[in-house]
Structures are given as structure tokens and as C-alpha cells.
Residue frames relative to the residue before (quaternion, step in Angstrom):
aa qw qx qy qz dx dy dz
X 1.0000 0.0000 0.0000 0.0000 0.00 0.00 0.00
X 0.2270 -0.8590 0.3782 0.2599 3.28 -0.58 0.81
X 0.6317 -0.5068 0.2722 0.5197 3.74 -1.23 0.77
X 0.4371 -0.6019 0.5993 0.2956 3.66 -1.69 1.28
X 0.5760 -0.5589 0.5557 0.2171 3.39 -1.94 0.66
X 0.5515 -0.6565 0.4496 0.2506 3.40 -0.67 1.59
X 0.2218 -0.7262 0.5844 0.2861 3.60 -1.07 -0.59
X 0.2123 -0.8857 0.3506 0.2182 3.22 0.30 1.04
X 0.5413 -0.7748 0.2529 0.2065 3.10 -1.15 1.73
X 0.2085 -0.7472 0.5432 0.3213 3.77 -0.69 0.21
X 0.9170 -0.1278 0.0761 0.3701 3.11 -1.95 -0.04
X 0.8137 0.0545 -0.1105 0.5681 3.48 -0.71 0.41
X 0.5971 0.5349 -0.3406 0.4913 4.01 0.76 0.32
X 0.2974 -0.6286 0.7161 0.0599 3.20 -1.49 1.76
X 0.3376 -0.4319 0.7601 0.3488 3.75 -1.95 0.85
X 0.3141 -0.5891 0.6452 0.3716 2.66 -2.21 -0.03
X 0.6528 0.5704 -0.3978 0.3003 3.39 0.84 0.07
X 0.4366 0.5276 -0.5473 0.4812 3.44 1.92 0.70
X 0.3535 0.6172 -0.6160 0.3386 4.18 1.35 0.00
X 0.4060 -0.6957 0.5672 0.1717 3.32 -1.70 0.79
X 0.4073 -0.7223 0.5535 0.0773 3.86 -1.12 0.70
X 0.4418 -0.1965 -0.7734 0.4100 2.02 0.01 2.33
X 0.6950 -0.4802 0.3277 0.4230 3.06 -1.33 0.81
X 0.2253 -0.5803 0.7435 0.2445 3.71 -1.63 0.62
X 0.3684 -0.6987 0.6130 0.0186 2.75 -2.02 0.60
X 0.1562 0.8075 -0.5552 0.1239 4.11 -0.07 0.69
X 0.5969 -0.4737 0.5962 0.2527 3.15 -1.80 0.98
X 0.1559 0.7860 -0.5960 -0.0511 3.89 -0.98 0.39
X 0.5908 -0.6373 0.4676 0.1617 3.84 -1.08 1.19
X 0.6105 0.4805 -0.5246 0.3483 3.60 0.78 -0.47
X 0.7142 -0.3627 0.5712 0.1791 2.86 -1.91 -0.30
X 0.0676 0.7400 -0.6686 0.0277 3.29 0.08 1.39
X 0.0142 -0.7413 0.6704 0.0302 3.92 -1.42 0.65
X 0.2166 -0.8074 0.5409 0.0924 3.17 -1.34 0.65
X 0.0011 0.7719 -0.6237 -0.1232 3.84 -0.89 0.32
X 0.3218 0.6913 -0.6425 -0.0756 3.28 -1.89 1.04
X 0.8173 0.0571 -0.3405 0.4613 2.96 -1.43 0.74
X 0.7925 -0.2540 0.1447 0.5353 4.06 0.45 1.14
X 0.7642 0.4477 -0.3045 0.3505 3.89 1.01 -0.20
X 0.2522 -0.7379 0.4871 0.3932 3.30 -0.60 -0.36
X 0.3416 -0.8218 0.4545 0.0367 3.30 -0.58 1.43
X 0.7633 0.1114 0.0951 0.6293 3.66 1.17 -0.62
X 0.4143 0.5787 -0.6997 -0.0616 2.79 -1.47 1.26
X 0.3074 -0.7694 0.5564 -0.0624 3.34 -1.67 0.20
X 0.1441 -0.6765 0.7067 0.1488 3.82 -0.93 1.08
X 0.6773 0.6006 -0.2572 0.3382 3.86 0.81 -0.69
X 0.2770 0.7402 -0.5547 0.2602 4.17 1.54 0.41
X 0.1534 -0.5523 0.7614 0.3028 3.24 -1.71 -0.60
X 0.2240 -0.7089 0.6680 0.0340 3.40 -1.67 0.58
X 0.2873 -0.7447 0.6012 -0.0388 3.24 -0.60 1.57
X 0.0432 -0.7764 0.6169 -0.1218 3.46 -0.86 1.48
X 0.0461 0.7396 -0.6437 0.1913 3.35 -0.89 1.81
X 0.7991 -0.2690 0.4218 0.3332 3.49 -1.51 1.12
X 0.9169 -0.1301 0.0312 0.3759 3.19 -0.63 1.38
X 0.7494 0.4973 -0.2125 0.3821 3.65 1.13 0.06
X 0.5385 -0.5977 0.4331 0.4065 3.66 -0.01 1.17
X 0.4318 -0.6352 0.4884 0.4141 4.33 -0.91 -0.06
X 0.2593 -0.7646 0.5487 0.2171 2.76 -0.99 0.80
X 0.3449 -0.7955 0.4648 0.1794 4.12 -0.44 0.80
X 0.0941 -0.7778 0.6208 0.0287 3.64 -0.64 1.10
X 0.2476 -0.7919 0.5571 0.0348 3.39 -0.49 1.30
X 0.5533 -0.6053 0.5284 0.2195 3.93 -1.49 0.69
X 0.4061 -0.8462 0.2877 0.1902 2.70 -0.04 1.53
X 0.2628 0.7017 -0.4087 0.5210 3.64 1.47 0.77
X 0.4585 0.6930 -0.3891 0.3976 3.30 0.91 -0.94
X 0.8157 0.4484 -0.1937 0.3099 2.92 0.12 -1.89
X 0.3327 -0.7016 0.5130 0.3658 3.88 -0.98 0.50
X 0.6777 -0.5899 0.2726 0.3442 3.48 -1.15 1.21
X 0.8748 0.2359 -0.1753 0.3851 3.32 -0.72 1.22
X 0.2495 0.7197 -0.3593 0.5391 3.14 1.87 0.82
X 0.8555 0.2314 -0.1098 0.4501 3.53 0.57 -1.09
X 0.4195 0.7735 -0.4720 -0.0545 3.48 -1.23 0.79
X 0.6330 -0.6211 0.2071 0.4130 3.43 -0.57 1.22
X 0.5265 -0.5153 0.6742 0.0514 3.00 -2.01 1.46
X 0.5180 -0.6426 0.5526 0.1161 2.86 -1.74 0.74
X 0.6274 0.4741 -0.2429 0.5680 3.98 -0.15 0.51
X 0.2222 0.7299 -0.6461 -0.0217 3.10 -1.62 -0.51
X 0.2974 -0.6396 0.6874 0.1731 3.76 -1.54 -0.04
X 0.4236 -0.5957 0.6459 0.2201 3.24 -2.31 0.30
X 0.1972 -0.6894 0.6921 0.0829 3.61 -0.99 0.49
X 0.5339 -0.6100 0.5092 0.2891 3.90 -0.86 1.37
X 0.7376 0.4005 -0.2945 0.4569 3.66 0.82 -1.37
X 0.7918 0.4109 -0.0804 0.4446 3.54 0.40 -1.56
X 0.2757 -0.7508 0.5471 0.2472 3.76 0.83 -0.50
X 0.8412 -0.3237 0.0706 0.4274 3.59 -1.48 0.03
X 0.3886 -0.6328 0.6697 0.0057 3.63 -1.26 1.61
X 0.2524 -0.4691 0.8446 0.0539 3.77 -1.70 1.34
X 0.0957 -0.5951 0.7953 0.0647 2.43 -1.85 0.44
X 0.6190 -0.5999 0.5067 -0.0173 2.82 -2.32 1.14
X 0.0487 -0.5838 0.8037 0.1045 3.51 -1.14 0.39
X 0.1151 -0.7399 0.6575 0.0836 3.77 -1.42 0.66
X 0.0020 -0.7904 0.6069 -0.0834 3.88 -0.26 0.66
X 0.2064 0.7105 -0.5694 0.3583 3.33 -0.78 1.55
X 0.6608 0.0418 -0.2122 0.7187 3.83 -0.53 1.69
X 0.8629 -0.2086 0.3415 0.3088 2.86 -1.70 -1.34
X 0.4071 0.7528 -0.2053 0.4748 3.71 2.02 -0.43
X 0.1807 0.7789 -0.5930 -0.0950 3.20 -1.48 0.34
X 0.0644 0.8898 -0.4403 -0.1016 3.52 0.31 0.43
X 0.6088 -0.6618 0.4321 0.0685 3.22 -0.53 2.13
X 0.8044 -0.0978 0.2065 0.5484 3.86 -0.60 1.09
X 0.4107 0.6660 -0.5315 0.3244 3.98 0.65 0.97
X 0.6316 0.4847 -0.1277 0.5914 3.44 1.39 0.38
X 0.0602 0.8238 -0.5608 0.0561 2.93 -0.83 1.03
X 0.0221 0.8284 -0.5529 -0.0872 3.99 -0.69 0.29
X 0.1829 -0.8275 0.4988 0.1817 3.68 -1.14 -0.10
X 0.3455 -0.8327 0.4283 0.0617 3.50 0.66 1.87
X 0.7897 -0.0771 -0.0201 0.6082 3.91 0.93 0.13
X 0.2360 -0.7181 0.6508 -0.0713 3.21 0.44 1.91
X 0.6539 -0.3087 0.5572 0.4082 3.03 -2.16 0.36
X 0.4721 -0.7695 0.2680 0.3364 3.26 -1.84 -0.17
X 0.1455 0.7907 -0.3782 0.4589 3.02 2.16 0.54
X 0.8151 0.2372 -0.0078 0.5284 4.04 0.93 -1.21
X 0.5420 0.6523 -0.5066 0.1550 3.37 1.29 0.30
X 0.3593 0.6745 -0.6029 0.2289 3.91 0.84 0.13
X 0.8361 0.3294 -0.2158 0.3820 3.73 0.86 -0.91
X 0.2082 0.7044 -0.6670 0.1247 3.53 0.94 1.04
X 0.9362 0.0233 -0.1486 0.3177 3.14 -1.88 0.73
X 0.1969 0.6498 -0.5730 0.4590 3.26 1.34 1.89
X 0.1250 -0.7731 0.6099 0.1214 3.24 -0.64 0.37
X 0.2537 -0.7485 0.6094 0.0630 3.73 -1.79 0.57
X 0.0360 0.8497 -0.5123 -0.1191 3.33 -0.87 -0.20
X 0.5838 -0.5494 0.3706 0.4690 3.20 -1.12 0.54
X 0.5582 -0.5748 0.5266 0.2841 3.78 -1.19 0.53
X 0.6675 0.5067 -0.2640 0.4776 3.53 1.04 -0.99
X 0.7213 0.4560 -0.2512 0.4567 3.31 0.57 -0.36
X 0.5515 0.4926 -0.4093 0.5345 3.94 1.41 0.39
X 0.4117 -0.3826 0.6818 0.4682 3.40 -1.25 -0.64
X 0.9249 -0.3577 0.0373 0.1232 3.46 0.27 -0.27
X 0.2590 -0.8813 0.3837 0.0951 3.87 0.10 0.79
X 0.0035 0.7247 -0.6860 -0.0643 3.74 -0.60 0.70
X 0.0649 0.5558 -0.8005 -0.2148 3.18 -1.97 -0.20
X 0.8871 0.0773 -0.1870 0.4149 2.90 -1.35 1.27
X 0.7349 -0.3725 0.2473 0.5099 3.72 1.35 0.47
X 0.7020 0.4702 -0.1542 0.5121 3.28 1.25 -0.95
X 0.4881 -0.7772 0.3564 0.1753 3.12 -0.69 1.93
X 0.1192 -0.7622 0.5770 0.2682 3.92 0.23 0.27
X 0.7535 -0.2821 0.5920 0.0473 2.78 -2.37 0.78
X 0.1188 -0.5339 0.8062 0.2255 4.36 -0.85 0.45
X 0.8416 -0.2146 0.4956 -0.0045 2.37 -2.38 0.23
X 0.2035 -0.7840 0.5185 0.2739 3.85 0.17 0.25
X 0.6510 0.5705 -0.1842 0.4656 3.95 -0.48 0.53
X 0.2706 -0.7713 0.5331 0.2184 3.38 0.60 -0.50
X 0.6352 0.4135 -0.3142 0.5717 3.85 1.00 -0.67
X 0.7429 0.2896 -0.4569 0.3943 3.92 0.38 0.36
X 0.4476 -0.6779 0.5566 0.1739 3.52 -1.58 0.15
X 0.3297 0.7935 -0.4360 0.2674 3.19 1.66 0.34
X 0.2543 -0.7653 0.5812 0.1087 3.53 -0.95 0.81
X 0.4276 -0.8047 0.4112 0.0225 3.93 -0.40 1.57
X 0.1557 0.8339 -0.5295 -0.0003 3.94 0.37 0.68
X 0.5842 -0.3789 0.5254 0.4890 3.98 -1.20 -0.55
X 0.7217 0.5213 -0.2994 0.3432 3.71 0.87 -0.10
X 0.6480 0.4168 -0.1944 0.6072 3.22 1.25 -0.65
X 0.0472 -0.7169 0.6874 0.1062 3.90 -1.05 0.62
X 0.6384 -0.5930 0.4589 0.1737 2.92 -1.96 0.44
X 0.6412 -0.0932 -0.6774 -0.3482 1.32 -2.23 -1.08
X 0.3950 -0.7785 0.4575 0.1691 3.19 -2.15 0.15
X 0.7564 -0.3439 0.4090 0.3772 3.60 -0.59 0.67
X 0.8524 0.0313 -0.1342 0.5045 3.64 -0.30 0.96
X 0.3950 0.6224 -0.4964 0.4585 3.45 0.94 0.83
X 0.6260 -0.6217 0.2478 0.4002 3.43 -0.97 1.00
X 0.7040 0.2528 -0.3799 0.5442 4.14 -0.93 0.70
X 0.5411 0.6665 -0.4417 0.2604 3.97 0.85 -0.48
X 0.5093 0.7044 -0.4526 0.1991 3.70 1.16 -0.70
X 0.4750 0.6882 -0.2984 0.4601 4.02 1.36 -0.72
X 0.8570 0.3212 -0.3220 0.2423 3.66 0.22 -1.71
């Protein structure tokens, strides 16, 4: 399949396809919030954002963030080449539950160890996710955790024909 044509980013806008492979890791200041079932469950100036080749960032919040009793471990899990072995989350908050919507890596590789026992989640699976106020886009695909702003351009990983690049 052949490599997709960037969109080239304007003013105040990052490609993701200038992210680097392996994935970089960075500390970021915005405001990350969360909403489920009507509450806000999480916020945070203190995330990291994890930036791979074609994928929107995905944001991994301190697990403080969360208000008490929001989080509790899922059954299952997966390996990540960069990060290594991923928990997973159930998040429960109002009237909601959202089943494995969370994920974390309790002894990351050491390339990713600032964000042991940070935890992420899929955007689709909240009522809702801002950074910096600004509601974000999921991930196309359901199998990423990428978070979609007005700042980042595409295309992205997990859009239909993308499963190849």
C-alpha cells in the first residue's frame, strides 16, 4: 500500500506524519478533562502525550486525575513493541460504565517509563474529552486511543483502507 499524502499543517498545527517511529514520548501542560456518564471524572495539567507515525496523541493521565472510584481493573490485556504489557480499565461514573475504556502500563519498557501507572482511554468510550477546552475527535478504528484536535492533521491511522500503512 502505498505511503498516504500528509495534509500539510497550517499555522499553529502539528502533521502527524512528522511524529517519529518509534513512538516519542513528552510531558504536556494542557488541560486534559474527562466526562462520563454527566461527571467529570479527570482532570489534569500533569499528562504525557505519546506521538507515533500517523496517529493523533494519545494522552495518559496520573492516575490522581481520576475522581476516587472511577477506576477499576479489567480483565485481559495486550503487549505494545514500544511500551510492553497494557492493564486495562473499566471507568464507572453517574449512571455509565464503560467496560475496558482504559488502559495503563504498570512496568512500561524503559523508553516509556515516566508514565507507569498513567492511565488513557479511548475518547469514544466517554461522553467526553477536551484538551485545553477543546472537545477532541476519537481515533478512527476503535483499536486506537488517539485523541483528534484542530491542531493535529491527518490523515490518521485507523481510517477506512489505513489497516496496511
Amino acid at each position: 500500500m502505498p505511503r498516504p499524502q500528509p495534509i500539510p499543517p497550517g499555522p499553529g498545527q502539528e502533521s502527524v506524519w512528522d511524529y517519529p517511529r518509534p513512538p516519542r514520548l513528552e510531558r504536556t501542560a494542557r488541560t486534559i478533562e474527562l466526562w462520563l456518564g454527566g461527571e467529570k471524572i479527570a482532570e489534569t495539567t500533569g499528562a504525557y502525550r505519546v506521538l507515533e507515525t500517523s496517529h493523533p496523541p494519545t494522552y495518559y493521565l496520573p492516575r490522581e486525575a481520576f475522581r476516587p472510584g472511577v477506576l477499576s481493573p479489567a480483565p485481559g490485556g495486550s503487549v505494545c513493541e514500544w511500551k510492553g504489557e497494557a492493564s486495562y480499565w473499566t471507568l464507572s461514573a453517574g449512571d455509565k460504565v464503560a467496560e475496558s475504556a482504559g488502559w495503563s502500563y504498570e512496568r512500561p519498557t524503559p523508553a516509556f517509563a515516566p508514565i507507569a501507572g498513567y492511565v488513557a482511554v479511548y475518547a469514544g468510550r466517554m461522553d467526553e474529552c477536551r484538551v485545553d477546552g477543546v472537545r477532541v475527535t476519537p481515533q478512527p478504528g476503535g483499536f486506537y486511543g488517539g485523541w483528534i484536535t484542530p491542531d493535529v492533521v491527518g490523515p490518521f491511522k485507523g481510517e477506512p483502507g489505513t489497516w496496511g500503512w
